[in-house]
C-alpha positions as CSV (number, residue, x, y, z in Angstrom):
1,X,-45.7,-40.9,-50.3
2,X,-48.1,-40.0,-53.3
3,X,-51.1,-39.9,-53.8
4,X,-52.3,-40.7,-56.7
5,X,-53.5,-44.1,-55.4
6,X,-55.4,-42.6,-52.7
7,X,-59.1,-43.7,-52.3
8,X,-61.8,-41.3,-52.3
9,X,-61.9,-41.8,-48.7
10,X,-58.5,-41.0,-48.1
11,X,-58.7,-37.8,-50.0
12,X,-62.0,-36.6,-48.1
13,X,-59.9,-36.8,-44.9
14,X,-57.4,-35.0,-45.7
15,X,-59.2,-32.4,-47.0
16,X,-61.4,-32.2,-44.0
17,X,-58.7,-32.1,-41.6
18,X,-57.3,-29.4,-44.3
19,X,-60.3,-27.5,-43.6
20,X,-60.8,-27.4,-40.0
21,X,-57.3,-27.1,-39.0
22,X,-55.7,-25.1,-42.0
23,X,-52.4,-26.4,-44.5
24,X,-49.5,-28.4,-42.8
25,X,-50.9,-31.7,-41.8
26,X,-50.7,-35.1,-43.6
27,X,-51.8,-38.5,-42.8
28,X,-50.5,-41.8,-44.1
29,X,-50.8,-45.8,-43.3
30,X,-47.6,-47.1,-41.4
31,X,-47.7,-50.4,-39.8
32,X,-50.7,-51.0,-38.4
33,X,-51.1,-47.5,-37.5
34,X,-51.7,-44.0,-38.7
35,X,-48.3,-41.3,-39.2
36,X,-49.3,-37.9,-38.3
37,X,-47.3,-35.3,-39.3
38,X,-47.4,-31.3,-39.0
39,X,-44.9,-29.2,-41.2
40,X,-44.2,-25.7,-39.9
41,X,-43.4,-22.3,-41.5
42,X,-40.1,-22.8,-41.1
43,X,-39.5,-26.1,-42.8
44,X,-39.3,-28.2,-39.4
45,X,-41.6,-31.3,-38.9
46,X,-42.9,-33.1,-36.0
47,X,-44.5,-36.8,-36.5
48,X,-46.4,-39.3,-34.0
49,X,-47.6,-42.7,-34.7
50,X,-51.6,-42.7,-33.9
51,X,-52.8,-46.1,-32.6
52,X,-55.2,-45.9,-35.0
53,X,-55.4,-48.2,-38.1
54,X,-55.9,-46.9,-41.1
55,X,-59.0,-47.7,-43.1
56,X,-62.4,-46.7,-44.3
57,X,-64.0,-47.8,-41.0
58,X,-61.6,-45.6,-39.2
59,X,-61.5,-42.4,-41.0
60,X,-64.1,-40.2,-38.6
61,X,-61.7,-41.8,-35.6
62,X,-58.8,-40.3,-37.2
63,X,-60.5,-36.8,-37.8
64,X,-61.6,-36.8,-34.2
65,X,-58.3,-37.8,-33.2
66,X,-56.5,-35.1,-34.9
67,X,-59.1,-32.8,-33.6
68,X,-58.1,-33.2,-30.1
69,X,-54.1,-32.9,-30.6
70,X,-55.0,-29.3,-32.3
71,X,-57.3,-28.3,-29.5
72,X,-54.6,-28.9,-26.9
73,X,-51.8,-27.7,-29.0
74,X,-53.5,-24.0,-29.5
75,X,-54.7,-24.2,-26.0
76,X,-51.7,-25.5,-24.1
77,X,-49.0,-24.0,-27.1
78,X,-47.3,-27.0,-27.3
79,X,-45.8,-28.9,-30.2
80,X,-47.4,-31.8,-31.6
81,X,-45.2,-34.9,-30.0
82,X,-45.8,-33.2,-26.4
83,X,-49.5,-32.9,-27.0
84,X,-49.4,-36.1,-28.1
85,X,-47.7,-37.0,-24.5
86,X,-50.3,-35.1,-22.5
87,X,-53.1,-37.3,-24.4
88,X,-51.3,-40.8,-23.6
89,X,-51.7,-39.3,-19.6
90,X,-55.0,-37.9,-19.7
91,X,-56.6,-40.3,-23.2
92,X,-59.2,-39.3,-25.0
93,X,-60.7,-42.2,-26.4
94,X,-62.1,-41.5,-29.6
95,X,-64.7,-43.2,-31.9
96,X,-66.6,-42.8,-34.5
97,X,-69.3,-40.5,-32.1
98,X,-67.4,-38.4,-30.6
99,X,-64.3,-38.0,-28.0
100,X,-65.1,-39.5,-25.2
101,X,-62.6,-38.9,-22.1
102,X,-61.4,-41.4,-20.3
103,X,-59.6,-43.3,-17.6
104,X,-56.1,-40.6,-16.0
105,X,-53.2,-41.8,-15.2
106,X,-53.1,-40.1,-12.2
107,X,-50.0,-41.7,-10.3
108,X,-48.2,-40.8,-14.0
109,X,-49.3,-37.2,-13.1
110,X,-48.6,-36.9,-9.7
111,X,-44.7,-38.2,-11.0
112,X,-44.1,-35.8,-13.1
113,X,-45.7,-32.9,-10.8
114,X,-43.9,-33.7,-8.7
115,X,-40.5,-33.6,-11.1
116,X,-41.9,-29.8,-11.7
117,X,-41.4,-29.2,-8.0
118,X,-38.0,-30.3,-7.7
119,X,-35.7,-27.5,-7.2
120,X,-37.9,-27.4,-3.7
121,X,-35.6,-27.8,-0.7
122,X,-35.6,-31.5,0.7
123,X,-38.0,-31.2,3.5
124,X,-40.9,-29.4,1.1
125,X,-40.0,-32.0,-1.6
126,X,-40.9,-34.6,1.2
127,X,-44.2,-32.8,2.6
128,X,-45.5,-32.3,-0.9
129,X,-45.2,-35.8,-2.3
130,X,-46.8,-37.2,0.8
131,X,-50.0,-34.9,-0.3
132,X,-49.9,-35.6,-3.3
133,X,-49.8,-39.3,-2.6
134,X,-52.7,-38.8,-0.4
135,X,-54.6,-37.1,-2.9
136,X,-53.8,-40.0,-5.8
137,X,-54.6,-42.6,-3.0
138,X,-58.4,-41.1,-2.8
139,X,-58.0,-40.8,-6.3
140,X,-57.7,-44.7,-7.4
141,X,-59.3,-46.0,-4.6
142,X,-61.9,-48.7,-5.1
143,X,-64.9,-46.7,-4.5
144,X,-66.0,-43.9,-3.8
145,X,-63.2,-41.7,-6.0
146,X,-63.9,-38.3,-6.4
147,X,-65.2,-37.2,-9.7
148,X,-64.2,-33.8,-10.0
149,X,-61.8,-30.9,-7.9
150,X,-64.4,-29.7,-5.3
151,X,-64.8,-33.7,-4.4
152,X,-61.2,-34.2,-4.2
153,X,-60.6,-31.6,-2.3
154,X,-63.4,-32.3,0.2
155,X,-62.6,-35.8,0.4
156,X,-59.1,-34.9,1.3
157,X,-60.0,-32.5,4.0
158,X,-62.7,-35.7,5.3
159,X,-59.8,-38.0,5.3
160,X,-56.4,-35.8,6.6
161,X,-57.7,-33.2,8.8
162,X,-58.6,-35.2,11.8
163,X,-55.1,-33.8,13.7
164,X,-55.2,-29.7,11.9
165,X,-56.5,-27.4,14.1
166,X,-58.8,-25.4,12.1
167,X,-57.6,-22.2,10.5
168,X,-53.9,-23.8,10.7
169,X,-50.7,-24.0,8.2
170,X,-51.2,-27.6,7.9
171,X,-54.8,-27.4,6.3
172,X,-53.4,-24.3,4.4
173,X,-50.7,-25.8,2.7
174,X,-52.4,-29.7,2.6
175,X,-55.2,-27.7,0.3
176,X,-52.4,-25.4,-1.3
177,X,-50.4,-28.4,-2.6
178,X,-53.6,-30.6,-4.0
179,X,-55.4,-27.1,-5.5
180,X,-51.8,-26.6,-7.4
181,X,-51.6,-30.3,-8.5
182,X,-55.2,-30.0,-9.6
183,X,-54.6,-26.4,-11.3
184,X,-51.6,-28.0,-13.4
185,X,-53.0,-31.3,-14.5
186,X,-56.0,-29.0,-16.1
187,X,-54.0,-26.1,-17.3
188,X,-50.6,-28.0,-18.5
189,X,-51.8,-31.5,-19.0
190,X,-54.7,-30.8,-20.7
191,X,-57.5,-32.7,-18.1
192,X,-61.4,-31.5,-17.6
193,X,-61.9,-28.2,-16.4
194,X,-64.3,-30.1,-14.3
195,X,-60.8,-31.0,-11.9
196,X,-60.0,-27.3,-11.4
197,X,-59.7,-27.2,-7.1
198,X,-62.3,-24.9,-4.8
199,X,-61.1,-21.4,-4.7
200,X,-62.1,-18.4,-2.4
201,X,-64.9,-18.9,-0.1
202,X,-65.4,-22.6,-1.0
203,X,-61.9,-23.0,0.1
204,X,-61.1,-21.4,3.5
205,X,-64.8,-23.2,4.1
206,X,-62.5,-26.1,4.5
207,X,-59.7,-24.4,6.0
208,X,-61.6,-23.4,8.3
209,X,-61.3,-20.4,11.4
210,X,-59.0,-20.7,14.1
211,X,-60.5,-20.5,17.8
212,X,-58.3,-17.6,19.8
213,X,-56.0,-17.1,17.0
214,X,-54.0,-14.5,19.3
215,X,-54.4,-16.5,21.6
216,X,-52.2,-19.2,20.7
217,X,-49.3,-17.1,19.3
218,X,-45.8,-18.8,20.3
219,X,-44.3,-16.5,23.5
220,X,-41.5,-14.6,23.2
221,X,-38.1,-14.6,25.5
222,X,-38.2,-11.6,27.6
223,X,-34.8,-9.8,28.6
224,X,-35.0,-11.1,31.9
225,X,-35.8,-14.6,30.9
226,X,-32.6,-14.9,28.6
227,X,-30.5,-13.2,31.1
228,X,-31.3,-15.6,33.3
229,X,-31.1,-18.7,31.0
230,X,-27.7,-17.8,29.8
231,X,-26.4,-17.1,34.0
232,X,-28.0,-20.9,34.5
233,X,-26.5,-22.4,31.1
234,X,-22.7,-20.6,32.6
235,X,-23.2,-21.4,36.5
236,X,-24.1,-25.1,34.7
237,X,-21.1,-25.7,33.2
238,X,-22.3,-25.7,29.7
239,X,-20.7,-23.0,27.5
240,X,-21.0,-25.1,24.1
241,X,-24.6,-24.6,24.3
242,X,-24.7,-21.5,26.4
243,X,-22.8,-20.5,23.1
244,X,-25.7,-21.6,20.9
245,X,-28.7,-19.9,22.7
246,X,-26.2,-16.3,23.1
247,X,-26.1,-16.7,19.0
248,X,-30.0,-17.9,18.4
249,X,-31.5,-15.1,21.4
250,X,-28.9,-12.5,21.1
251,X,-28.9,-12.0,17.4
252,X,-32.1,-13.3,16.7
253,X,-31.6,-16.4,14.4
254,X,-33.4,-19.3,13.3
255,X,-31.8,-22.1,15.2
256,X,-31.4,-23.7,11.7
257,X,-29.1,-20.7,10.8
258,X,-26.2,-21.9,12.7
259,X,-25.6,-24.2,10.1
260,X,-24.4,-20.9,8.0
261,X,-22.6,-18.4,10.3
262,X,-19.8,-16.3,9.0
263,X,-17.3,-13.9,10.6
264,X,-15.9,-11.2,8.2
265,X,-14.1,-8.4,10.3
266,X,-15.8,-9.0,13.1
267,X,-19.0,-8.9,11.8
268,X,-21.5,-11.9,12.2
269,X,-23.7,-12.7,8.6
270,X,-25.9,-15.6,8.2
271,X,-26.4,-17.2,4.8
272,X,-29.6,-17.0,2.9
273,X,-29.7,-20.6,1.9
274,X,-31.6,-22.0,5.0
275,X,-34.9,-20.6,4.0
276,X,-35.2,-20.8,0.4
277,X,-38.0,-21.6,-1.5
278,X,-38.8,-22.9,-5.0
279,X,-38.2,-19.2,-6.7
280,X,-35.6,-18.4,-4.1
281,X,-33.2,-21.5,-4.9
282,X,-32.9,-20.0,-8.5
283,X,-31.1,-17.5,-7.7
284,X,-27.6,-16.9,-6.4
285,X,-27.2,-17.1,-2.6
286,X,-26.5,-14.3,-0.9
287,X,-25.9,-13.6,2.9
288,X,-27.6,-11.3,5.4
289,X,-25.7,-9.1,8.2
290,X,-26.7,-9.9,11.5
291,X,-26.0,-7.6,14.7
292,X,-27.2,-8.4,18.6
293,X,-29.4,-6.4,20.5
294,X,-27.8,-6.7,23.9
295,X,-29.3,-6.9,27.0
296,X,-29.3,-4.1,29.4
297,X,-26.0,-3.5,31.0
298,X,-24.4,-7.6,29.4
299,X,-22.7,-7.8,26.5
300,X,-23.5,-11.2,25.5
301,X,-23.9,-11.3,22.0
302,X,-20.8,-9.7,21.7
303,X,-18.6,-12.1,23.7
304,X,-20.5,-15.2,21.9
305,X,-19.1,-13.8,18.7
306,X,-15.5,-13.5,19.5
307,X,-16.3,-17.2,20.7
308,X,-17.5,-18.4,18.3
309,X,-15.0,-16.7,15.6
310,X,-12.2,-17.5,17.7
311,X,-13.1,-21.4,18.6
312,X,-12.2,-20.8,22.1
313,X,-15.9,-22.8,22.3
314,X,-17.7,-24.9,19.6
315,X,-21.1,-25.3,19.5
316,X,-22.3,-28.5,20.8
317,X,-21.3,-31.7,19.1
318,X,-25.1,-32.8,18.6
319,X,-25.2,-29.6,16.5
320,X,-22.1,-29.9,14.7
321,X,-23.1,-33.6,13.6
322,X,-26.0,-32.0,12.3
323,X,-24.3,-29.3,10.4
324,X,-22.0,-32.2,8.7
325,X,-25.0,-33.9,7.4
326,X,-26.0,-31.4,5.2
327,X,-29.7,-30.9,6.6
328,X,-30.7,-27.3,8.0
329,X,-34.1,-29.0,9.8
330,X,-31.6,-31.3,11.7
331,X,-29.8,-28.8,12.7
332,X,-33.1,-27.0,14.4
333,X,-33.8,-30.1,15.9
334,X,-30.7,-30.8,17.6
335,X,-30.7,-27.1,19.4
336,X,-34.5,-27.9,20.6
337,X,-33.9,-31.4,22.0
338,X,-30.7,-29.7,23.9
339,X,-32.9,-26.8,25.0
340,X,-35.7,-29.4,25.8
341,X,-33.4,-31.6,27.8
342,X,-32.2,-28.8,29.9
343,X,-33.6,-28.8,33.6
344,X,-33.7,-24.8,33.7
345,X,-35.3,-24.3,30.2
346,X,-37.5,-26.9,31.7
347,X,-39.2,-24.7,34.5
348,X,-38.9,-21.7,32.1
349,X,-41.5,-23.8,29.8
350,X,-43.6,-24.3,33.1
351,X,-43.3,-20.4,34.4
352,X,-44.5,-19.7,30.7
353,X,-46.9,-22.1,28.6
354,X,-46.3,-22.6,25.3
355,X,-42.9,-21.2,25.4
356,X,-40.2,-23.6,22.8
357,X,-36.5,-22.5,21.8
358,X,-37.7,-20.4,18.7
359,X,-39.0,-18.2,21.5
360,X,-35.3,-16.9,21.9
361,X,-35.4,-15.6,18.1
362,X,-39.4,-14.1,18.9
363,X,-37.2,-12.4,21.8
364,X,-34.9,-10.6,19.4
365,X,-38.6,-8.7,17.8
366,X,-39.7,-8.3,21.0
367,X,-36.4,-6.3,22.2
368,X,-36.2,-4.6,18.5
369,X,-39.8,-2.9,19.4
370,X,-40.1,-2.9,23.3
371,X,-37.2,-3.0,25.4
372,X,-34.8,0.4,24.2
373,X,-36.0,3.7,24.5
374,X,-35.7,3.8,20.5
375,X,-37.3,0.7,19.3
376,X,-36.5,-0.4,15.8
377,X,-38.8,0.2,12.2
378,X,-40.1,-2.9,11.4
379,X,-38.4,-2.5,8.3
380,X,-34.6,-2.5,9.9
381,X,-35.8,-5.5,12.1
382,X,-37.2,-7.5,9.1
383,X,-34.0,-6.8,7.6
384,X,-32.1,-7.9,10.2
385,X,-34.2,-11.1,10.5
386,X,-34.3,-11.6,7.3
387,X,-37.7,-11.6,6.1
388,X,-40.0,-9.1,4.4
389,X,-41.5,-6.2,6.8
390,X,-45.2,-7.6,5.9
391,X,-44.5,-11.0,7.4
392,X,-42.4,-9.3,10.5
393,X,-46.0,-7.5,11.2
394,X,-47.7,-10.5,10.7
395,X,-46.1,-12.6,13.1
396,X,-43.9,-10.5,15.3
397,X,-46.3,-7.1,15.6
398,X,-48.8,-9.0,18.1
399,X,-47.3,-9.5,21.0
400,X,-49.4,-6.9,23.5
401,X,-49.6,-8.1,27.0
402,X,-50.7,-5.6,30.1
403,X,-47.7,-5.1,31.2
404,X,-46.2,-4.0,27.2
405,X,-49.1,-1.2,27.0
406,X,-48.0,0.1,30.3
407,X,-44.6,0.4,29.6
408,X,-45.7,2.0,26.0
409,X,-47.6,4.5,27.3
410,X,-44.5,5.4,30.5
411,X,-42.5,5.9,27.2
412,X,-45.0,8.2,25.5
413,X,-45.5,9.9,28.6
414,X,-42.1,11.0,29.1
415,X,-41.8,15.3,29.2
416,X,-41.2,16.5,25.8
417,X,-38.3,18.5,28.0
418,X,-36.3,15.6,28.3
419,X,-35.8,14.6,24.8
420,X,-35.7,18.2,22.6
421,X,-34.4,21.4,22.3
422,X,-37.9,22.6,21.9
423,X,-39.3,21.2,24.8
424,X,-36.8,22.5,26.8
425,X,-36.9,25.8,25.7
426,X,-40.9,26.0,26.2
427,X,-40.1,25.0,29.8
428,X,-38.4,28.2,29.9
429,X,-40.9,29.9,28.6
430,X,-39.0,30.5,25.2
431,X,-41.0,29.7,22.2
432,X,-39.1,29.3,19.2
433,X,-39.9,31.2,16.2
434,X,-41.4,30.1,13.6
């Protein structure tokens, strides 16, 4: 459009955004708004359409207006039409004084968060967008809204903590998800630092500490236990699920794995897509080998393989329905409400508080570290259970009862002359040289 008819008005603005923002932007009337456009090195333009009308009343409005699209652009290193979606989320109202923020559109925000986590499996898709839901809830509700991260965050711990034990995943991960919806409405969409979550300290303050942590660690299956349980599950009658715990105690998978079992020259592997995370899911699936740890003197986990490869036995049907639906987490909870059901599980549970079916895959650790004369690294049993070493120590290194130490020490204490040609040859009174 030229410009020789432009008032002297119309010229001062453009010069002034010219000189606070540099060459490449021009502004011109269009319906009963204002066309902004920015022209790059390259030739390309991007345009908008301000809601602002354009006229003399209205010309430090526009300059503030511009203002904040070029903040977030160089802060966010966006173009101009998504800056100028961010602002339509998060406005800035601006007027002749200033920009003065104003109401969020916080259920718009918590939508398209919540599109950013959707490569999530189905079950942390579902957990998430209940949080976040929670958190928007507190955050349009008729009084009393938070007014900035820390108050969200404490308001959500007030409201949703009633039934989290203290120092527990479910306060960890209920603060985890809010602090990362907070962290990318500020960061990507451009709202108040003031909504940045509670970090460090101020954080776990929330979280709290959990009373007799070790205390309340999940039992494992001892050898005897699962020798026992499998005798009952065969004298019983029941060999599809007899085949299901052999699989899940001898080999030591999640119950959820059965979903993905397959036999390759006699060997059993496991695929890696029942736990996958965001990061995870992007790239390719892959498959883990798996291999029992017998039981002394049985050979369990070898005959439930050539069962379960030959199809002499299925695995029960409440499984199998599961594993047609598609959904690992039913699949888990079909082999726990079979377990649960089962009248000598049942006394097992009594005989040992707090014992439930993932105990048969805590079992496998146990045996990897305590029950063979050469226990496994931690690294080969991580591998083998397919997570990292520093999580295998975390959960599965713990287990010490009186009984463990004394067997750990009879170990230790064994003559060196049982084990080495050195100890046997200082028995003899034959040092080796050196």
């Amino acid at each position: 459009m030229p410009k020789k008819h432009a008032k002297p008005w119309e010229t001062e603005l453009r010069n002034q955004i010219r000189r606070e923002h540099g060459a490449g932007w021009t502004l011109y009337p269009q319906s009963k708004g204002t066309k902004l456009t920015r022209s790059y090195e390259d030739g390309t333009r991007q345009s908008v359409m301000l809601p602002v009308e354009w006229s003399l009343k209205n010309a430090t409005v526009l300059a503030n207006e511009v203002g904040v699209l070029v903040a977030r652009m160089r802060e966010q290193g966006l173009g101009l039409r998504d800056a100028f979606s961010r602002n339509q989320q998060i406005r800035a109202t601006v007027t002749a004084q200033g920009v003065i923020v104003g109401a969020i559109d916080w259920q718009a925000l918590g939508d398209a968060f919540l599109e950013t986590r959707s490569d999530n499996r189905g079950t942390t898709r579902g957990e998430t967008k209940s949080r976040i839901n929670k958190a928007i809830a507190l955050l349009t509700a008729a009084k009393g809204r938070p007014t900035d991260g820390a108050s969200l965050m404490k308001a959500y711990a007030r409201s949703h903590f009633h039934d989290c034990p203290a120092g527990g995943e479910g306060r960890k991960r209920g603060l985890g998800d809010v602090a990362a919806f907070l962290s990318w409405v500020v960061e990507k969409q451009g709202a108040p630092a003031r909504w940045l979550p509670l970090k460090g300290d101020d954080r776990e303050a929330l979280i709290g500490a959990a009373d007799n942590g070790d205390d309340a660690l999940t039992p494992p299956v001892k050898p005897e236990q699962l020798a026992a349980l499998l005798d009952a599950l065969e004298a019983d009658g029941r060999p599809e699920l007899r085949l299901a715990v052999a699989l899940v105690g001898c080999f030591g998978l999640r119950p959820a794995e059965l979903a993905a079992l397959t036999v390759e020259d006699g060997k059993l592997y496991v695929g890696s897509q029942v736990k996958r995370n965001a990061r995870s899911m992007k790239k390719p699936a892959t498959k883990r080998r798996v291999i029992a740890l017998e039981l002394d003197g049985r050979g369990d986990g070898a005959q439930a393989l050539q069962l379960y490869d030959s199809g002499l036995v299925k695995l029960p049907k409440s499984i199998r329905t599961a594993i047609a639906s598609g959904h690992f987490k039913k699949v888990g909870d079909a082999f726990r409400q079979l377990l649960d059901r089962y009248p000598f599980w049942q006394s097992m549970v009594a005989a040992t508080p707090g014992l439930v079916p993932y105990s048969l895959r805590h079992g496998y650790a146990w045996r990897a570290h305590k029950a063979y004369d050469r226990p496994l690294s931690p690294r080969d049993a991580a591998a083998l259970m397919g997570h990292k070493p520093g999580t295998h120590l975390k959960y599965y290194g713990r287990w010490t009862d009186e009984q463990g130490l004394e067997d750990a020490v009879a170990r230790l204490m064994v003559p060196i002359t049982s084990h080495t040609p050195l100890g046997r040859q200082m028995k003899l009174g034959r040092p080796t040289a050196n």
